[in-house]
mmCIF file of the N, C-alpha and C atoms, coordinates in Angstrom:
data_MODEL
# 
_entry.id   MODEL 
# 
loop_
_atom_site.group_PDB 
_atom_site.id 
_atom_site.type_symbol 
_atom_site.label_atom_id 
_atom_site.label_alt_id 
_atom_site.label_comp_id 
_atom_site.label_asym_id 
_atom_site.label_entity_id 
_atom_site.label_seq_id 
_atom_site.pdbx_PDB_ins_code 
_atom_site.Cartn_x 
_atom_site.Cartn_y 
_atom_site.Cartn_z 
_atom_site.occupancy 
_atom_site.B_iso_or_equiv 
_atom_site.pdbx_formal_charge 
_atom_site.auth_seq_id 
_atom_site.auth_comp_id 
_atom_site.auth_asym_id 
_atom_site.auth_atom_id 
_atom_site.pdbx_PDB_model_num 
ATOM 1   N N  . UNK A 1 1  ? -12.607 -71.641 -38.756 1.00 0.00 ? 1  UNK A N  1 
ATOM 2   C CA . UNK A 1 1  ? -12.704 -70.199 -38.852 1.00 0.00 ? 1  UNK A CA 1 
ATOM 3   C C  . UNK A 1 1  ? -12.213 -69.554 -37.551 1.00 0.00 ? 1  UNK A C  1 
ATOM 4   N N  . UNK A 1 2  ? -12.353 -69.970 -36.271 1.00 0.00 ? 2  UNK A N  1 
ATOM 5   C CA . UNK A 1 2  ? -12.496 -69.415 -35.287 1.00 0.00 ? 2  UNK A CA 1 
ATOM 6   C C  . UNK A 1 2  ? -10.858 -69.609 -34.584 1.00 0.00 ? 2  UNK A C  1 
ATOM 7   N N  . UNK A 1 3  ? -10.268 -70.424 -35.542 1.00 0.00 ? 3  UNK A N  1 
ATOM 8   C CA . UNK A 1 3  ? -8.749  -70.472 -35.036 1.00 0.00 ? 3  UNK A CA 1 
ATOM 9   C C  . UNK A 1 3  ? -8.015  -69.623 -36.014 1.00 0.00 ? 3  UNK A C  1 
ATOM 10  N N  . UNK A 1 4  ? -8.138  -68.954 -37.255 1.00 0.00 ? 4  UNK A N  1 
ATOM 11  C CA . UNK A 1 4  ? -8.055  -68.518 -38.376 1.00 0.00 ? 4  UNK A CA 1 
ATOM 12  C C  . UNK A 1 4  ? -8.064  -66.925 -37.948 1.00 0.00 ? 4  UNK A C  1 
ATOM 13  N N  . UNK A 1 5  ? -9.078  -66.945 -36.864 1.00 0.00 ? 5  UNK A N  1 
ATOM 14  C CA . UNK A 1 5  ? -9.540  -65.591 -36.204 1.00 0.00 ? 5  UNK A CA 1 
ATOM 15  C C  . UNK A 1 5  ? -8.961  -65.528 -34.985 1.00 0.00 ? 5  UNK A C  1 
ATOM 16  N N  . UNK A 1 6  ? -8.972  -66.346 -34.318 1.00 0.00 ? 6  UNK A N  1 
ATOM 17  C CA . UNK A 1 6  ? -7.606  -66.125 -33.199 1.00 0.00 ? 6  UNK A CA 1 
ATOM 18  C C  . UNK A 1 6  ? -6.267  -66.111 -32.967 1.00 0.00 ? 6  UNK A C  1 
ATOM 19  N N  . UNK A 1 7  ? -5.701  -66.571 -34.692 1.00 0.00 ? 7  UNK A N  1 
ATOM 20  C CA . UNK A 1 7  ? -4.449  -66.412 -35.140 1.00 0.00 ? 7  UNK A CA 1 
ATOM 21  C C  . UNK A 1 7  ? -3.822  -64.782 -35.414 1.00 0.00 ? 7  UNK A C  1 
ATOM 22  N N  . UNK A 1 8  ? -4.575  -64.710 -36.719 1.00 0.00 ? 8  UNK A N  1 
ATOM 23  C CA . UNK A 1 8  ? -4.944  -63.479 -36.802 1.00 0.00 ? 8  UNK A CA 1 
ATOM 24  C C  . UNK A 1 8  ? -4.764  -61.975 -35.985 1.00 0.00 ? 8  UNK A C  1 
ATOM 25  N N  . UNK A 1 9  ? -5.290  -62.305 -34.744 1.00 0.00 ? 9  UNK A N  1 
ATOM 26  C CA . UNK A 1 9  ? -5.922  -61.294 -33.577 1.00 0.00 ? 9  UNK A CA 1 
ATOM 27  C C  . UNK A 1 9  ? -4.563  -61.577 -32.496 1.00 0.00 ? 9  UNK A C  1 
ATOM 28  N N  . UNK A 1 10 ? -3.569  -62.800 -32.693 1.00 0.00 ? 10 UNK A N  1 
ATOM 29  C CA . UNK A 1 10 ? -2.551  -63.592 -32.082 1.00 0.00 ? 10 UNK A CA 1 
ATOM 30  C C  . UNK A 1 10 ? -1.380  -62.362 -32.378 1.00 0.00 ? 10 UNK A C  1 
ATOM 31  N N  . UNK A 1 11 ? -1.268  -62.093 -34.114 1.00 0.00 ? 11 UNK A N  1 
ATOM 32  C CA . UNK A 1 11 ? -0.334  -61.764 -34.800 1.00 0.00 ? 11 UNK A CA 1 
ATOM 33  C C  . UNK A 1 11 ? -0.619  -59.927 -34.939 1.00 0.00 ? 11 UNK A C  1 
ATOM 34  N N  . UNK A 1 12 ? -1.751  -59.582 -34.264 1.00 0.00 ? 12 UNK A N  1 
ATOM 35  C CA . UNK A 1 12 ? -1.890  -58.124 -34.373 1.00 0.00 ? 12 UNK A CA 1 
ATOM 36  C C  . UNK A 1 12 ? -2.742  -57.714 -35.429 1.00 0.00 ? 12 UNK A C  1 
ATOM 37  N N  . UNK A 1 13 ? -3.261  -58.429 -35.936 1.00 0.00 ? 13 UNK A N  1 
ATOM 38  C CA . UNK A 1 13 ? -3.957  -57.896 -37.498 1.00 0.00 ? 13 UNK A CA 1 
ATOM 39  C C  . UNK A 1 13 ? -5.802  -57.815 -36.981 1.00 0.00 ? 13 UNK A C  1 
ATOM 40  N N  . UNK A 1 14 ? -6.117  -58.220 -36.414 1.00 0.00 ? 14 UNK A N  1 
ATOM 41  C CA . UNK A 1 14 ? -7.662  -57.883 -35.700 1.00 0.00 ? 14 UNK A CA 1 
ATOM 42  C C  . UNK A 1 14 ? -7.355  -57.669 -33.933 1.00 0.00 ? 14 UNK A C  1 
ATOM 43  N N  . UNK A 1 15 ? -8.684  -56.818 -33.869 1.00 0.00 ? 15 UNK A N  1 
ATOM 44  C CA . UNK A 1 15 ? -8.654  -56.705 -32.472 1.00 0.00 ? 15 UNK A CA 1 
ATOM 45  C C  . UNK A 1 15 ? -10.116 -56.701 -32.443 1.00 0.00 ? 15 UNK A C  1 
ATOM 46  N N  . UNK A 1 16 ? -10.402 -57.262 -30.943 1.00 0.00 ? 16 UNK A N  1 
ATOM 47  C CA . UNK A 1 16 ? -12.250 -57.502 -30.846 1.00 0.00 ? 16 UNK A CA 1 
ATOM 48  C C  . UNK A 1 16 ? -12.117 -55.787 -30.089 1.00 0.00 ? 16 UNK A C  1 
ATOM 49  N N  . UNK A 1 17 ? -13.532 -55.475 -30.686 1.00 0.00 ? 17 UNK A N  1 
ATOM 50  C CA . UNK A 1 17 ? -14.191 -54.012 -30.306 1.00 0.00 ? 17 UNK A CA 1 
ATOM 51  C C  . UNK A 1 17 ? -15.712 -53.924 -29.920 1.00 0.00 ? 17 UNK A C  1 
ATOM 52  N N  . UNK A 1 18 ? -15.470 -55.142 -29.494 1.00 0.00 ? 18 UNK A N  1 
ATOM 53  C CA . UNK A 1 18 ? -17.469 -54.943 -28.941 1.00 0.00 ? 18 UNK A CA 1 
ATOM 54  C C  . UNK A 1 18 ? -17.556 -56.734 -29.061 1.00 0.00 ? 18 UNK A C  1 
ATOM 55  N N  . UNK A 1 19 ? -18.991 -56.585 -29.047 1.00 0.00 ? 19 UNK A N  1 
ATOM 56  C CA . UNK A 1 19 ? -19.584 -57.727 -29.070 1.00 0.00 ? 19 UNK A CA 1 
ATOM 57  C C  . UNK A 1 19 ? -21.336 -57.420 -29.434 1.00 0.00 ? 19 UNK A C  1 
ATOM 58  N N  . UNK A 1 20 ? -22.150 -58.392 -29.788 1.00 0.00 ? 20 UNK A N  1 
ATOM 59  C CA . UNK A 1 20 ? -23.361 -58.334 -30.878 1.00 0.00 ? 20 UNK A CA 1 
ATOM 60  C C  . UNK A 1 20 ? -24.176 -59.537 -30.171 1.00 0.00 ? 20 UNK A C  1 
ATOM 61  N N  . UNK A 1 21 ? -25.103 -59.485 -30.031 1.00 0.00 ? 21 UNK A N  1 
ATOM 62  C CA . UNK A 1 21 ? -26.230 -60.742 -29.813 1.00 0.00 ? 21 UNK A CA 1 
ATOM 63  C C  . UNK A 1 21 ? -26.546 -61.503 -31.201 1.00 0.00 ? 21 UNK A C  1 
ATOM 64  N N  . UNK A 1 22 ? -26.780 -62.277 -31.183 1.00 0.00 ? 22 UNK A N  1 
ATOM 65  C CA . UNK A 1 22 ? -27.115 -63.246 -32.131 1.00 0.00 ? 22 UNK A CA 1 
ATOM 66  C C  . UNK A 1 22 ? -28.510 -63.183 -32.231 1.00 0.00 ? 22 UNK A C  1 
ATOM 67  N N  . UNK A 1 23 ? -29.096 -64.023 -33.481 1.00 0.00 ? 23 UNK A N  1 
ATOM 68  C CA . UNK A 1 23 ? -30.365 -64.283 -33.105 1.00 0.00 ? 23 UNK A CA 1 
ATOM 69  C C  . UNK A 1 23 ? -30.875 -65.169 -32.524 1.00 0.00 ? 23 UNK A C  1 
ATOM 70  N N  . UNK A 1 24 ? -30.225 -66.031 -31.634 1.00 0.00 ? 24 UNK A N  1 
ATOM 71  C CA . UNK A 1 24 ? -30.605 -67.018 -30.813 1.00 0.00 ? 24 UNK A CA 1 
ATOM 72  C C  . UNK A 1 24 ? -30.064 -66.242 -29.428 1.00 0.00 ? 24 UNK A C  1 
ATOM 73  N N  . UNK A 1 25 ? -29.431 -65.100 -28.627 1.00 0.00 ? 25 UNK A N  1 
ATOM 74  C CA . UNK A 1 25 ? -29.149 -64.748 -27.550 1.00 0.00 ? 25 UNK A CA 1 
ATOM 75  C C  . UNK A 1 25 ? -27.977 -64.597 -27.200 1.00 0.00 ? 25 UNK A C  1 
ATOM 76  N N  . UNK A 1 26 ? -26.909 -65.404 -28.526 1.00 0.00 ? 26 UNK A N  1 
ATOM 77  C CA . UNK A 1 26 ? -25.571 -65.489 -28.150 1.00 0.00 ? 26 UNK A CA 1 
ATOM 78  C C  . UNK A 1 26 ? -25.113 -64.566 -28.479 1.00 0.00 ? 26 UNK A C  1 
ATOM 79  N N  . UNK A 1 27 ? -23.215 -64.179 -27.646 1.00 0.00 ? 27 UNK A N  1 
ATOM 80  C CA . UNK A 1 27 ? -22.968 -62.895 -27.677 1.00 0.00 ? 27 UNK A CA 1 
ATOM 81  C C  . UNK A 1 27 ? -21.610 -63.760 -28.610 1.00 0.00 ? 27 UNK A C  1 
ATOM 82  N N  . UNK A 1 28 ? -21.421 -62.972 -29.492 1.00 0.00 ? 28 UNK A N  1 
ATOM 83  C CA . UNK A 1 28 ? -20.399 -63.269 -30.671 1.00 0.00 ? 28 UNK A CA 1 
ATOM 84  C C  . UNK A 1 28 ? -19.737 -62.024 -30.573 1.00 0.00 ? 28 UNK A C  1 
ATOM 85  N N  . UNK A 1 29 ? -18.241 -61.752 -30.566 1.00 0.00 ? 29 UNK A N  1 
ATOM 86  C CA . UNK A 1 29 ? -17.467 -60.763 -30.863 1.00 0.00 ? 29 UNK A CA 1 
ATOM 87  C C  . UNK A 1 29 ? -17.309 -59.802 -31.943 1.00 0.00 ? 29 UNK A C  1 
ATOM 88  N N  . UNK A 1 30 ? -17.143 -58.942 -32.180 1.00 0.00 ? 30 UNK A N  1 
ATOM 89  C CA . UNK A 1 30 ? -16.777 -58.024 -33.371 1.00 0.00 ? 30 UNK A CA 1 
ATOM 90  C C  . UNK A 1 30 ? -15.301 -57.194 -33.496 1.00 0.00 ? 30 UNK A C  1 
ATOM 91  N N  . UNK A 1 31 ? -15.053 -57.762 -34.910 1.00 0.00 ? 31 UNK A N  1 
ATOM 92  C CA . UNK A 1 31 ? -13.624 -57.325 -34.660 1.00 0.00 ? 31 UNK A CA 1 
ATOM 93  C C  . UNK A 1 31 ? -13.151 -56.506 -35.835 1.00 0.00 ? 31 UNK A C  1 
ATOM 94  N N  . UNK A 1 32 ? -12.392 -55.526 -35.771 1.00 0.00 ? 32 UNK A N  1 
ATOM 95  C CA . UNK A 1 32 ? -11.830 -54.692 -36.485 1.00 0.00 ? 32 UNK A CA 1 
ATOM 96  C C  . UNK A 1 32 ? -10.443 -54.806 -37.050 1.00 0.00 ? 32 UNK A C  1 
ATOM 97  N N  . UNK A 1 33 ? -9.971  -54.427 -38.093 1.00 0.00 ? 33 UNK A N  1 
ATOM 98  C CA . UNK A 1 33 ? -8.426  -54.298 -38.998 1.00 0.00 ? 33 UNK A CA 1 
ATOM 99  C C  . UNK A 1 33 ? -7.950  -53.179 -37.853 1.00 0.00 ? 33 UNK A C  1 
ATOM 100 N N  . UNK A 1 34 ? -6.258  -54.060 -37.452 1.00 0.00 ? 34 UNK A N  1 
ATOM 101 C CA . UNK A 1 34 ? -5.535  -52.942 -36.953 1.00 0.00 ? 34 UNK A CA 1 
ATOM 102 C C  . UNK A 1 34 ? -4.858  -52.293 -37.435 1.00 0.00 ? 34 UNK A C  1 
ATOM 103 N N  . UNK A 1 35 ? -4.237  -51.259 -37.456 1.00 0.00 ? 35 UNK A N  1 
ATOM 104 C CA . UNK A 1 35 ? -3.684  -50.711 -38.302 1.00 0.00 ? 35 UNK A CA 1 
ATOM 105 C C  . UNK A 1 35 ? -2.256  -51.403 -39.200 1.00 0.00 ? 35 UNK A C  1 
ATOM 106 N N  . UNK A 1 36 ? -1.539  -52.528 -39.026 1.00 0.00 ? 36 UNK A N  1 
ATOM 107 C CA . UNK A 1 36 ? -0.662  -53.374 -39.124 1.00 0.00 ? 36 UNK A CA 1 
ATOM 108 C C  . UNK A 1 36 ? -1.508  -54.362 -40.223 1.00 0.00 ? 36 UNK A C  1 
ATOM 109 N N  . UNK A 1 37 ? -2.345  -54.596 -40.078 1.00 0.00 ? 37 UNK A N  1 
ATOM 110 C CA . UNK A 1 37 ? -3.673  -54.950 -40.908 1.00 0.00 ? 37 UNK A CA 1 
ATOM 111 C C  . UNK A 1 37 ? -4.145  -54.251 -42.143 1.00 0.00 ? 37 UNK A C  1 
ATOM 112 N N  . UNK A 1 38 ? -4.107  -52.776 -41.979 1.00 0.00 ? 38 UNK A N  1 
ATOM 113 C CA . UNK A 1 38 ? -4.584  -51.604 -42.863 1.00 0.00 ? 38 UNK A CA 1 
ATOM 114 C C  . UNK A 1 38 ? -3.565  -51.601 -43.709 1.00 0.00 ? 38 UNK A C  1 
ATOM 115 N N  . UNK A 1 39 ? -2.263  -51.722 -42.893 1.00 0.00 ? 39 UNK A N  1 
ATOM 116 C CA . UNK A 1 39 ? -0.684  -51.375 -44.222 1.00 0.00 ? 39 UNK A CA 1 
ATOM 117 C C  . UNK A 1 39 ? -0.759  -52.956 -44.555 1.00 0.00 ? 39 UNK A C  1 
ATOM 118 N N  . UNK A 1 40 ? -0.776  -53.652 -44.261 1.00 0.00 ? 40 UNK A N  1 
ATOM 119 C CA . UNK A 1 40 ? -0.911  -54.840 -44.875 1.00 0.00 ? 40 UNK A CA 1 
ATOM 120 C C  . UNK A 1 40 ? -0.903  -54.827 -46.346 1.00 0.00 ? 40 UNK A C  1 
ATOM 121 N N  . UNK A 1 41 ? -2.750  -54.568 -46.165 1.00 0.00 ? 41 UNK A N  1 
ATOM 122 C CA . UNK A 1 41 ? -3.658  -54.620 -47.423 1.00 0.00 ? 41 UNK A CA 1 
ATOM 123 C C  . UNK A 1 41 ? -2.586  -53.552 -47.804 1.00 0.00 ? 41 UNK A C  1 
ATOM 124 N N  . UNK A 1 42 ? -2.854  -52.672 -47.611 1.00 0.00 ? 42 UNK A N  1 
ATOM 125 C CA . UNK A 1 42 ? -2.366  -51.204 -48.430 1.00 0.00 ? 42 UNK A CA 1 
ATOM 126 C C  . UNK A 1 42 ? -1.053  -51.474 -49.285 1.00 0.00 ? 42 UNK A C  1 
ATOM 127 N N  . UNK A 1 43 ? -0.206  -51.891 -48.777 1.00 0.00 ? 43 UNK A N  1 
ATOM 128 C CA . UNK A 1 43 ? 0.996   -52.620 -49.317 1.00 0.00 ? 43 UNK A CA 1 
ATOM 129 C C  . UNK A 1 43 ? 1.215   -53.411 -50.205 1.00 0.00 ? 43 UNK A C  1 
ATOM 130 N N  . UNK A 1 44 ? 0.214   -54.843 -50.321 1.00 0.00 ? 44 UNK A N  1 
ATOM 131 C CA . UNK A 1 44 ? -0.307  -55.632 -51.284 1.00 0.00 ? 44 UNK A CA 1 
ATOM 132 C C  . UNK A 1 44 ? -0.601  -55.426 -52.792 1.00 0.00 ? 44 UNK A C  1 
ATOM 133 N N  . UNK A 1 45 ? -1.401  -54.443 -52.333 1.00 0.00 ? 45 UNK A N  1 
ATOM 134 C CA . UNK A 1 45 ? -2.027  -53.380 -53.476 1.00 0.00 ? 45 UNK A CA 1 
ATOM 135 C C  . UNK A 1 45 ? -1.177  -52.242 -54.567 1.00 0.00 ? 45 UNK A C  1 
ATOM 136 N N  . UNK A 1 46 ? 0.360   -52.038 -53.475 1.00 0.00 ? 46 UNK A N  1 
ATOM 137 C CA . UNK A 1 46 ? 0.636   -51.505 -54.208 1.00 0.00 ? 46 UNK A CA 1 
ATOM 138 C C  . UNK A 1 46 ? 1.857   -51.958 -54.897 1.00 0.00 ? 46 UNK A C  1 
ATOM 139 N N  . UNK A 1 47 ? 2.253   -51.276 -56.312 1.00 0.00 ? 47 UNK A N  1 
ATOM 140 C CA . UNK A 1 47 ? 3.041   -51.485 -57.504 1.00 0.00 ? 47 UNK A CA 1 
ATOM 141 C C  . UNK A 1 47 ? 4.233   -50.645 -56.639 1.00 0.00 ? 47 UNK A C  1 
ATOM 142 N N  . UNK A 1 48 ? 5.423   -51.638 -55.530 1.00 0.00 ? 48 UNK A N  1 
ATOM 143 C CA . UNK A 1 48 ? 6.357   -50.557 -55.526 1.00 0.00 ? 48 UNK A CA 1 
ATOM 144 C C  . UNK A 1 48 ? 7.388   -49.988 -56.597 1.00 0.00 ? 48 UNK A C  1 
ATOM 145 N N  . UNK A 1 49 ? 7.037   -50.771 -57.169 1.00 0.00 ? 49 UNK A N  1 
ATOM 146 C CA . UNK A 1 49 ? 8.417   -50.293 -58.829 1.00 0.00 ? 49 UNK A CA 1 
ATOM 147 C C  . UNK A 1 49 ? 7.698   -49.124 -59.385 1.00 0.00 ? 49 UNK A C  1 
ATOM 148 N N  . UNK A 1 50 ? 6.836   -49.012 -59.845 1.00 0.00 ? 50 UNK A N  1 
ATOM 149 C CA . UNK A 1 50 ? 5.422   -48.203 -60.260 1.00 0.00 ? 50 UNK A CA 1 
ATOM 150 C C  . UNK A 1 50 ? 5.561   -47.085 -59.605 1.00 0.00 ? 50 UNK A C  1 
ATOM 151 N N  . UNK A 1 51 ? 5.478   -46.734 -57.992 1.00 0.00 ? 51 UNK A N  1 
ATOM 152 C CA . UNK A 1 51 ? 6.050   -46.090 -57.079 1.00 0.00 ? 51 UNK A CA 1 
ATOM 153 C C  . UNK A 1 51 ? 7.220   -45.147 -57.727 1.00 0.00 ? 51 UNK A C  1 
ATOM 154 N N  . UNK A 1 52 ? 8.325   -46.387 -57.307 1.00 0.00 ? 52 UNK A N  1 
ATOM 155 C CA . UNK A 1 52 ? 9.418   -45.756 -57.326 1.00 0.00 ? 52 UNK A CA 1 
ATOM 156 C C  . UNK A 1 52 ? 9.756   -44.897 -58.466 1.00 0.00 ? 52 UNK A C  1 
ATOM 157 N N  . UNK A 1 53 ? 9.605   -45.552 -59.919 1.00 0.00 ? 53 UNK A N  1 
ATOM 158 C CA . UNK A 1 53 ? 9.282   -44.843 -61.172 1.00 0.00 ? 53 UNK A CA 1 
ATOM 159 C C  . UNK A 1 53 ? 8.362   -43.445 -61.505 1.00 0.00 ? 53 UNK A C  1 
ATOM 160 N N  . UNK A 1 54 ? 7.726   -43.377 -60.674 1.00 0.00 ? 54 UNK A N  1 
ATOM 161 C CA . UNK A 1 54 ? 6.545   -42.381 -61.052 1.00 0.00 ? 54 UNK A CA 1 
ATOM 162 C C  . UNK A 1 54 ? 6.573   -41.339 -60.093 1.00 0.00 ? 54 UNK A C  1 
ATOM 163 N N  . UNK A 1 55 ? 6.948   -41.366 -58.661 1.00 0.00 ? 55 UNK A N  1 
ATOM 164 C CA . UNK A 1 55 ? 6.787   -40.922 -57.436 1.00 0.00 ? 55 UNK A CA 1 
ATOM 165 C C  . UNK A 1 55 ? 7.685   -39.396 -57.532 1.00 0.00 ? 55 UNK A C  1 
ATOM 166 N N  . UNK A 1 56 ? 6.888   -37.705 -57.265 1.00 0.00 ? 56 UNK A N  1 
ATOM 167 C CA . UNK A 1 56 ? 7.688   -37.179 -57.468 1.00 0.00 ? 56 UNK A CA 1 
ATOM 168 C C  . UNK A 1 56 ? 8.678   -37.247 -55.903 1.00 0.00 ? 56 UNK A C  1 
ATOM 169 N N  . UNK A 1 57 ? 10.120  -36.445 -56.064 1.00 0.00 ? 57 UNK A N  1 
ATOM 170 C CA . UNK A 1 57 ? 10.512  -36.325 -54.982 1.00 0.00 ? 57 UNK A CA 1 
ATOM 171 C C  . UNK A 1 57 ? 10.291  -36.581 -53.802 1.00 0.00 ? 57 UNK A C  1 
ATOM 172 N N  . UNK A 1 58 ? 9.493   -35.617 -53.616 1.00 0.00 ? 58 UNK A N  1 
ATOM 173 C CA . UNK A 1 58 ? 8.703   -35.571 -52.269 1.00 0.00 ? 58 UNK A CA 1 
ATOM 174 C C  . UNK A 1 58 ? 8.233   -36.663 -51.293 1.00 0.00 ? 58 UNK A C  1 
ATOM 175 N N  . UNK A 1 59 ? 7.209   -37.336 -52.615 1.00 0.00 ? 59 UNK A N  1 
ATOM 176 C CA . UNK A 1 59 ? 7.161   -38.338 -52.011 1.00 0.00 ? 59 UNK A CA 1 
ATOM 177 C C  . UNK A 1 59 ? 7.557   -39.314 -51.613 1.00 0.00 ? 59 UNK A C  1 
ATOM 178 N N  . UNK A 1 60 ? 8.663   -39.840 -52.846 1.00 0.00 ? 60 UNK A N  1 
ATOM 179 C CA . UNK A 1 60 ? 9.704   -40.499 -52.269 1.00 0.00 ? 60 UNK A CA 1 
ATOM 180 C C  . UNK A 1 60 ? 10.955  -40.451 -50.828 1.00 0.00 ? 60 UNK A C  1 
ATOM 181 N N  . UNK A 1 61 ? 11.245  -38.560 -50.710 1.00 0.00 ? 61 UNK A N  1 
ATOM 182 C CA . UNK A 1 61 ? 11.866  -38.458 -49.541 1.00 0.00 ? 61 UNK A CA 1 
ATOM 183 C C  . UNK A 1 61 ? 10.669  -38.809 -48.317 1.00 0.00 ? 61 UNK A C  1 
ATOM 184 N N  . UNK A 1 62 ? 9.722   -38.527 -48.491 1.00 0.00 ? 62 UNK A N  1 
ATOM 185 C CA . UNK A 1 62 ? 8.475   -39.088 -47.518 1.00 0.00 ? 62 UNK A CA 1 
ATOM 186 C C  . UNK A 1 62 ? 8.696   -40.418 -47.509 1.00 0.00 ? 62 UNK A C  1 
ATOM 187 N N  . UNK A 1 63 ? 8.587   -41.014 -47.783 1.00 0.00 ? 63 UNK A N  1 
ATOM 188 C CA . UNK A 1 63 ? 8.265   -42.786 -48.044 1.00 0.00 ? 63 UNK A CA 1 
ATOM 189 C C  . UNK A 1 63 ? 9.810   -43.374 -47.441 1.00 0.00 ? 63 UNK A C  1 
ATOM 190 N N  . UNK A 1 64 ? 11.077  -42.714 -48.198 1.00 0.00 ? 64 UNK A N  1 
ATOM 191 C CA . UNK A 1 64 ? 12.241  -43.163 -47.495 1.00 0.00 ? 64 UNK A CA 1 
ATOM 192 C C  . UNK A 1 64 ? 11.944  -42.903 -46.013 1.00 0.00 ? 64 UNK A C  1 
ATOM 193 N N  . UNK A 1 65 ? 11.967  -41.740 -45.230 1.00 0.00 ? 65 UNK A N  1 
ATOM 194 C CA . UNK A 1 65 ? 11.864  -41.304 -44.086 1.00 0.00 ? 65 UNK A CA 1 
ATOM 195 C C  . UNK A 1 65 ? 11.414  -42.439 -43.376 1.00 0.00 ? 65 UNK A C  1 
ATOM 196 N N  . UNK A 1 66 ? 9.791   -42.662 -43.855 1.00 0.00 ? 66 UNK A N  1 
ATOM 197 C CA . UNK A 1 66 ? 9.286   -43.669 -43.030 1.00 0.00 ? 66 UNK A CA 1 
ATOM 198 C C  . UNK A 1 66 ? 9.738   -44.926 -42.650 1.00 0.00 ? 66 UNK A C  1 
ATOM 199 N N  . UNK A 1 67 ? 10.285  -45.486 -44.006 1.00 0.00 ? 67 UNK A N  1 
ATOM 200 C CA . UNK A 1 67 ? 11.154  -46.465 -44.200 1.00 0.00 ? 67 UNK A CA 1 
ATOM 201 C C  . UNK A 1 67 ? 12.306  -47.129 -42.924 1.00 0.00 ? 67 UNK A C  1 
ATOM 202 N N  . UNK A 1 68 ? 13.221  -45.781 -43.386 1.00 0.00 ? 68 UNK A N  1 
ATOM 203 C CA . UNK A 1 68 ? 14.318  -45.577 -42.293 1.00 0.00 ? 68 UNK A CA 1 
ATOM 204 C C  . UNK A 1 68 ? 14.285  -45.391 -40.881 1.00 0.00 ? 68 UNK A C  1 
ATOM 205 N N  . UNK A 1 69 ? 12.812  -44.741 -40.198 1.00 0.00 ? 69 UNK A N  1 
ATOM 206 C CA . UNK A 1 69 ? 12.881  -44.252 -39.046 1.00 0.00 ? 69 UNK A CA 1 
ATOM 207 C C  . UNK A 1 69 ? 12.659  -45.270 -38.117 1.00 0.00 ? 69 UNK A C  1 
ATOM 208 N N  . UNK A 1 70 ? 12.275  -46.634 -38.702 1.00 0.00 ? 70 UNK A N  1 
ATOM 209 C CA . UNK A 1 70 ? 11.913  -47.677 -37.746 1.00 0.00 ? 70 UNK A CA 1 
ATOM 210 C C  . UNK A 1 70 ? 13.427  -48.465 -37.379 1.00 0.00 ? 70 UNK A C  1 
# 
């Protein structure tokens, strides 16, 4: 798990944001989705054909934009 989680955190997709005591005293990290993480999932999830088919204008000139500007 703990290489799974430092891979992860390697590649940009978690970042530690604190840390937590255990119930034995130990301090274990806490880590959060980065945003590279967030579009990830978000991306996964979505139907781009579905998108492209359904999407009025707008959003599509939105979505190209983003696309292109990188």
């Amino acid at each position: 798990m703990r290489r799974r989680v430092e891979a992860l955190e390697k590649q940009d997709y978690l970042m530690k944001v604190g840390t937590k005591k255990t119930r034995w005293g130990y301090d274990t990290p806490l880590y959060h989705l980065t945003p590279r993480a967030e579009l990830a999932m978000t991306l996964s999830k979505t139907d781009l054909d579905r998108f492209v088919k359904e999407a009025d204008y707008h959003r599509l000139i939105t979505m190209l934009d983003v696309l292109t500007s990188s």
